[in-house]
C-alpha positions as CSV (number, residue, x, y, z in Angstrom):
1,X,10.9,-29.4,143.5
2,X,12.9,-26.4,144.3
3,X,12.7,-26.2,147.8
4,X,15.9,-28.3,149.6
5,X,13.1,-30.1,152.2
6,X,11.7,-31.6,149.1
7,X,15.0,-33.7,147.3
8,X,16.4,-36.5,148.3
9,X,19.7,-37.3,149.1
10,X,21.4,-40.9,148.9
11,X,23.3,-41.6,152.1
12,X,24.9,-44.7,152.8
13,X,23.7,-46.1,156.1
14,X,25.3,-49.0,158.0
15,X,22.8,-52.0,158.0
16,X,22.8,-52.3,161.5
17,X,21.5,-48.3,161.8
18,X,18.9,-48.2,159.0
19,X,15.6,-48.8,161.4
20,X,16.9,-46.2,163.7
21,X,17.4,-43.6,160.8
22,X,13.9,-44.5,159.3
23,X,12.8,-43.7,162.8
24,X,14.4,-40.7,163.2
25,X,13.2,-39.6,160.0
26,X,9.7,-40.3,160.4
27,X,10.4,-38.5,163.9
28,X,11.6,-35.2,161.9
29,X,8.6,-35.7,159.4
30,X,5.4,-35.6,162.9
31,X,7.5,-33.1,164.5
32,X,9.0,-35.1,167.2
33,X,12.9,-34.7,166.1
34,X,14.9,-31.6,165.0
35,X,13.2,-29.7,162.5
36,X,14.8,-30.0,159.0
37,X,16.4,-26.7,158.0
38,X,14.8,-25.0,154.9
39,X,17.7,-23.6,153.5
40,X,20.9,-24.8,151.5
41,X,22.6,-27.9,152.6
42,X,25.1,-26.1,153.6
43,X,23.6,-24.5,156.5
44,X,22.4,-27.7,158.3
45,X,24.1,-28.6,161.3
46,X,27.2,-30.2,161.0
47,X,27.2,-34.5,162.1
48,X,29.3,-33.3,165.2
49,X,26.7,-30.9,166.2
50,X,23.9,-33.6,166.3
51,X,26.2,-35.7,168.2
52,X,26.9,-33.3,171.1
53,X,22.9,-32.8,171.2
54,X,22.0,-36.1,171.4
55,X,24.6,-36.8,173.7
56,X,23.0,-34.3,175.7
57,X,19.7,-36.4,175.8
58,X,19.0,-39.0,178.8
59,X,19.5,-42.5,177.9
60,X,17.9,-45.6,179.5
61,X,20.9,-46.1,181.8
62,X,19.6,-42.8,183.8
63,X,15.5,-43.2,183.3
64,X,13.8,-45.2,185.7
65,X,11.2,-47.6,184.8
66,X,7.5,-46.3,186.0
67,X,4.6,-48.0,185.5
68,X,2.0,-46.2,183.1
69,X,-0.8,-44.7,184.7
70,X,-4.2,-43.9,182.8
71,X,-3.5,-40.2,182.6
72,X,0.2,-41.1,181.3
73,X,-1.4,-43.3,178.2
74,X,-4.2,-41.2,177.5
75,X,-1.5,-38.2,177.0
76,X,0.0,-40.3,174.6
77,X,-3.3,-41.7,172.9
78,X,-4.2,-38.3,172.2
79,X,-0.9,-37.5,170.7
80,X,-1.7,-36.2,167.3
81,X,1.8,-37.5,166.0
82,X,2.3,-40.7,163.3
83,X,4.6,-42.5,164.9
84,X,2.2,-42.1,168.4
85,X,-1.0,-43.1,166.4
86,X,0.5,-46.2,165.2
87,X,1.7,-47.3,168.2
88,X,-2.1,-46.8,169.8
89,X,-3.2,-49.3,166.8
90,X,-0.5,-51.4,167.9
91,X,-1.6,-51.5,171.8
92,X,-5.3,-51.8,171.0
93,X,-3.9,-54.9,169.0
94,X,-2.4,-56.4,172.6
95,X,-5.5,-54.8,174.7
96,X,-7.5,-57.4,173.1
97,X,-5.8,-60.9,174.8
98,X,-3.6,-59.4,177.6
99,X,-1.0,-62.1,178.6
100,X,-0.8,-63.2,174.9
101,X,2.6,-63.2,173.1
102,X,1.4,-60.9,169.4
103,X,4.9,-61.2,167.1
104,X,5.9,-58.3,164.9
105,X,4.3,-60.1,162.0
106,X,1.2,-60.6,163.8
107,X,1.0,-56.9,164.3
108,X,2.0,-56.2,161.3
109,X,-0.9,-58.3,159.7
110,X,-3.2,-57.0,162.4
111,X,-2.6,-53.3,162.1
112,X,-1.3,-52.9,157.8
113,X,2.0,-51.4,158.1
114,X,5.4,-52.4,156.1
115,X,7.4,-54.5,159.1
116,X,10.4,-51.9,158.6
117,X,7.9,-48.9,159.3
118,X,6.7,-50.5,162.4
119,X,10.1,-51.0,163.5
120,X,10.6,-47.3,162.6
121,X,7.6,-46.6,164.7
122,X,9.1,-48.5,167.5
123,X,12.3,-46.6,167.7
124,X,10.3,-43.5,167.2
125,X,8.4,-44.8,170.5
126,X,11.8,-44.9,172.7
127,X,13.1,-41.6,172.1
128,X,9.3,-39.7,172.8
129,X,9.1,-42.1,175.9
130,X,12.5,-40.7,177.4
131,X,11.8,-37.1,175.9
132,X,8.1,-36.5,176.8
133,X,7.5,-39.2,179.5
134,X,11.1,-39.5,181.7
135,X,11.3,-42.8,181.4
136,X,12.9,-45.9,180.2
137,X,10.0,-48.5,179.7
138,X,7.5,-48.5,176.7
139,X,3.9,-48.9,178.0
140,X,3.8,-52.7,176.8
141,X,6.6,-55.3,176.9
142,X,8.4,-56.5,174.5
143,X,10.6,-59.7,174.2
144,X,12.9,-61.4,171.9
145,X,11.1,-65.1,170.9
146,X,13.9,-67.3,171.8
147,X,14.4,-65.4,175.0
148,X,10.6,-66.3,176.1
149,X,10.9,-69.9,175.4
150,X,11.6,-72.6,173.3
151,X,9.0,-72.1,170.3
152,X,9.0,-68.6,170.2
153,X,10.2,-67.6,166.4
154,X,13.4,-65.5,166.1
155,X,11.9,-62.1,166.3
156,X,10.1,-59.2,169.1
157,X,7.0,-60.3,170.5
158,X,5.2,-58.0,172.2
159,X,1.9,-58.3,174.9
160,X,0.2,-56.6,177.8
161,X,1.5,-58.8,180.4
162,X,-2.1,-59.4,182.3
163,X,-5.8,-57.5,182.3
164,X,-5.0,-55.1,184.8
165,X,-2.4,-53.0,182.4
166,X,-4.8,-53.8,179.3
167,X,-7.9,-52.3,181.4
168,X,-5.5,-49.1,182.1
169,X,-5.3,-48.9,178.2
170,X,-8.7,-49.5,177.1
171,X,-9.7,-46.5,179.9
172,X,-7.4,-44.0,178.6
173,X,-8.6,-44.4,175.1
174,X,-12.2,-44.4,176.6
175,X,-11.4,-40.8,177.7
176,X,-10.5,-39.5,174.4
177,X,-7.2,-41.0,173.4
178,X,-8.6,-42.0,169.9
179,X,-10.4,-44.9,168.5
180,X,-9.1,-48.2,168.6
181,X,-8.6,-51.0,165.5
C-alpha cells in the first residue's frame, strides 16, 4: 500500500454533502469524474481549482429537458460504467409496472444495493446526464412522497410515468443495452 491512489484519507464532510461526495467518488472510481492523480498529495489540484472547473460545467438552470429516445437509453444501457449499470437495474425495476410509485427502499430491496450507494448512484446519474446527454432530466421521474400525495412515505419515489416510456426502455435494452434484473 505504497501507491498514494491506494490510502485513505479522513476528510470531514458536511452531512448535507456526504451522498454527493460518495457520488463523486464512485464517479472517479468507473471513470466518469477527474482522474485521481498518482503522485504525492501534494500535486493534486488545489480545492479552488476543482471549483473553477466545475463551475465551468452546465447546470440544470441551462439544460433543457428532452424526452429520451431509444437510441439515447440504449447509449446509456450499454454504458460499461457502475454507477450506469446500476441505474439500468434500477429502470428495469420501474419497466416492470409503468405508472407505479417504486420508493428508494423498494428499489433498494428489489435491486441489493446499500440505500446510501444508490443514492451515490443517483447523483452519479445527474452529472453523466448533463455531461454526456445535454440535458437536465433523468430518463425516469422521480418524486418526493409527500409531494405526490397524502400517503406517500417521506422519501424519493421513483416510476416510468406510463407504458409508452417503459416500452422505449425495454427496446433499448432489447438492442443490446444489457440484461435486465
Amino acid at each position: 500500500m505504497n501507491s498514494y491512489t491506494e490510502q485513505f484519507v479522513s476528510v470531514p464532510v458536511p452531512a448535507e454533502y456526504v451522498m454527493d461526495v460518495m457520488g463523486y467518488l464512485a464517479s472517479l472510481r468507473e471513470g466518469e469524474g477527474v482522474r485521481v492523480s498518482t503522485g504525492t498529495p501534494e500535486t493534486v489540484p488545489a480545492p479552488e481549482a476543482q471549483v473553477a472547473a466545475d463551475s465551468e460545467d452546465k447546470s440544470s438552470e441551462t439544460l433543457p429537458s428532452i424526452s429520451w429516445s431509444v437510441d439515447d437509453l440504449a447509449r446509456l444501457a450499454s454504458t460499461s460504467l457502475f454507477t450506469t449499470r446500476q441505474v439500468a437495474l434500477v429502470l428495469d425495476v420501474l419497466a416492470e409496472k409503468p405508472g407505479e410509485w417504486f420508493t428508494t427502499t423498494d428499489l433498494v430491496n428489489r435491486i441489493d444495493i446499500v440505500r446510501s450507494n444508490l443514492k451515490g448512484v443517483l447523483s452519479a446519474l445527474t452529472r453523466h446526464v448533463r455531461k454526456h446527454y445535454a440535458r437536465a432530466n433523468w430518463p425516469m421521474t422521480a418524486v418526493w412522497g409527500p409531494d405526490i400525495g397524502d400517503g406517500f412515505p417521506g422519501e424519493v419515489h421513483y416510476r416510468f410515468d406510463d407504458e409508452d416510456r417503459a416500452a422505449t426502455w425495454r427496446e433499448a435494452r432489447a438492442r443490446g443495452g444489457g440484461t435486465s434484473v
